[in-house]
C-alpha positions in Angstrom: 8.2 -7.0 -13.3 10.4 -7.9 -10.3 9.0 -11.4 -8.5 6.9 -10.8 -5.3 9.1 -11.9 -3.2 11.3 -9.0 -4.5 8.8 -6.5 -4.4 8.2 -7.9 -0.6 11.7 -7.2 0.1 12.1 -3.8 -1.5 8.7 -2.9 0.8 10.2 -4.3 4.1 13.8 -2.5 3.7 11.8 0.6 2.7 9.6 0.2 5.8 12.6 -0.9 8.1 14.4 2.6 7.0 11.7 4.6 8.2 9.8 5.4 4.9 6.1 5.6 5.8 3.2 2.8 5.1 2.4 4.7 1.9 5.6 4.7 0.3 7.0 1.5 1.6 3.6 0.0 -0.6 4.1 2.5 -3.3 7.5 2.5 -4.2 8.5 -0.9 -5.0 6.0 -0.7 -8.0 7.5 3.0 -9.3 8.9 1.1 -12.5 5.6 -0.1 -13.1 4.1 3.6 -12.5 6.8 4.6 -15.1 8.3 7.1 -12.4 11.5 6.5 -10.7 11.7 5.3 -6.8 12.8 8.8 -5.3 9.5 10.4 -7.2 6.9 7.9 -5.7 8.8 8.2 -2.2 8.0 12.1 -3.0 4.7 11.4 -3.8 3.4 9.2 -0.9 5.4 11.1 1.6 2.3 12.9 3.1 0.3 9.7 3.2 1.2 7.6 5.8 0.4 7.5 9.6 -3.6 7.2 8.3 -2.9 10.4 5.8 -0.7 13.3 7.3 -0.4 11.1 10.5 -4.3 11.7 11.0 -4.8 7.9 11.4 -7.5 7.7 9.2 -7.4 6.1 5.9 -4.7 3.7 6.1 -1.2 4.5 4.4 -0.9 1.0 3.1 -4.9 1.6 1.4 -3.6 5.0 -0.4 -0.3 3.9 -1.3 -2.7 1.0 -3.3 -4.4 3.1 -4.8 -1.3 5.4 -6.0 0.1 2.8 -7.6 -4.2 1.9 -9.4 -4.1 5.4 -10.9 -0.5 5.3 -12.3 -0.9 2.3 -14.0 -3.9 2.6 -15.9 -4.7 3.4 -18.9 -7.5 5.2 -18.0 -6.2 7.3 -15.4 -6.1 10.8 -17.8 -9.5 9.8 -19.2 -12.2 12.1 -18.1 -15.2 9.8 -19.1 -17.8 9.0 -16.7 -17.3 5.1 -17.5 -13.3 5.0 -17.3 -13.5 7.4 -13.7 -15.7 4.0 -12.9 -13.8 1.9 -14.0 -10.8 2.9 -12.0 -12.8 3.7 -9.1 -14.0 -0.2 -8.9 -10.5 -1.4 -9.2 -9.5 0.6 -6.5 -12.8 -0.2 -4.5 -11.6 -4.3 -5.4 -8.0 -3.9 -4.0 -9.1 -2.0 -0.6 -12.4 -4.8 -0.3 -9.4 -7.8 -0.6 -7.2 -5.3 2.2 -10.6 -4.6 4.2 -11.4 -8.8 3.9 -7.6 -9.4 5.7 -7.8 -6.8 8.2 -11.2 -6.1 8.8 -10.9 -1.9 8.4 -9.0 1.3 6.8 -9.2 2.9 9.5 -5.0 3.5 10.9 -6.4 4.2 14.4 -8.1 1.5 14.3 -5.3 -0.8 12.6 -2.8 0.3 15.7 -5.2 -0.4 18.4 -5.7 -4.0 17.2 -1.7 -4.5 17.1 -1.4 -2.8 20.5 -4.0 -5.0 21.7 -3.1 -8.2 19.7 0.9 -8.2 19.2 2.2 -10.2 16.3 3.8 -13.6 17.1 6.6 -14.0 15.2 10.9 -14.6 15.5 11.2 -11.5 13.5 11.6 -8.8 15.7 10.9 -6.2 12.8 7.1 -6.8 13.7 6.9 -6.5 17.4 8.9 -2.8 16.5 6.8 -2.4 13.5 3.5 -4.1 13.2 2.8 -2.5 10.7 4.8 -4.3 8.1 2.6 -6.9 7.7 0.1 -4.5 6.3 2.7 -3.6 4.4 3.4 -6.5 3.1 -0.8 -7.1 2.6 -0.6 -4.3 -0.1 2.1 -5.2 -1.7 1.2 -8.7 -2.2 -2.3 -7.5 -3.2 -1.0 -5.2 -5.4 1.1 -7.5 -7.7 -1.2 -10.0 -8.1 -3.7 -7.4 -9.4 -0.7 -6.0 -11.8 0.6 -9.7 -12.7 -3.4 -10.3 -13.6 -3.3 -7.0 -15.8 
């Protein structure tokens, strides 16, 4: 597996092209999901903008829990204990996303930007808040796969 600060990269030039939340999260971990790039850009196309632009369940949050299914073992499994199983992990990842940013909820996500801009010399955030959610996923998501 690529370092994080690889996978960080890969996110931020995904998300600085104009991929969505979703795939800018899910995409730099398609080698781990055993499916090329373009495929998981495919995939997560529909989810960002708070799922079909709905601003509900955060991109970042589903693009998570993409990347949770394709990676285990127990994702084809139709056992009550492995659907758990995979359920828990996913319901660990969002709890360590919900613990940074306090919700899910896209709507709710953008308001708090509006309201509370990001301070920062890079100019990619005051155009793009967003990205540090981004990069909250990402980082959460290859510390659970490094820990696998």
């Amino acid at each position: 597996m690529e370092s994080k600060q690889e996978k960080l990269k890969r996110a931020r030039e995904l998300f600085r092209s104009k991929y969505n939340c979703a795939q800018s999260t899910a995409a730099p971990f398609a080698e781990e999901c055993g499916v090329s790039e373009e495929q998981m850009l495919k995939v997560a196309a529909a989810f960002g903008g708070g799922v079909a632009g709905l601003k509900e369940t955060c991109g970042v949050v589903t693009g998570m829990t993409m990347v949770v299914g394709m990676t285990e073992e127990k994702a084809l499994s139709t056992t009550s204990e492995d659907k758990a199983a995979i359920k828990a992990t996913g319901q660990q990842l969002i709890k360590q996303f919900t613990d940074q940013h306090d919700t899910t909820n896209c709507g709710k996500l953008l308001d708090y930007f509006e309201k509370n801009p990001i301070e920062s010399d890079d100019p990619v955030y005051a155009d793009s808040p967003c990205t540090k959610l981004v990069e909250a996923g990402v980082e959460i998501l290859y510390d659970y796969l490094s820990d696998k």
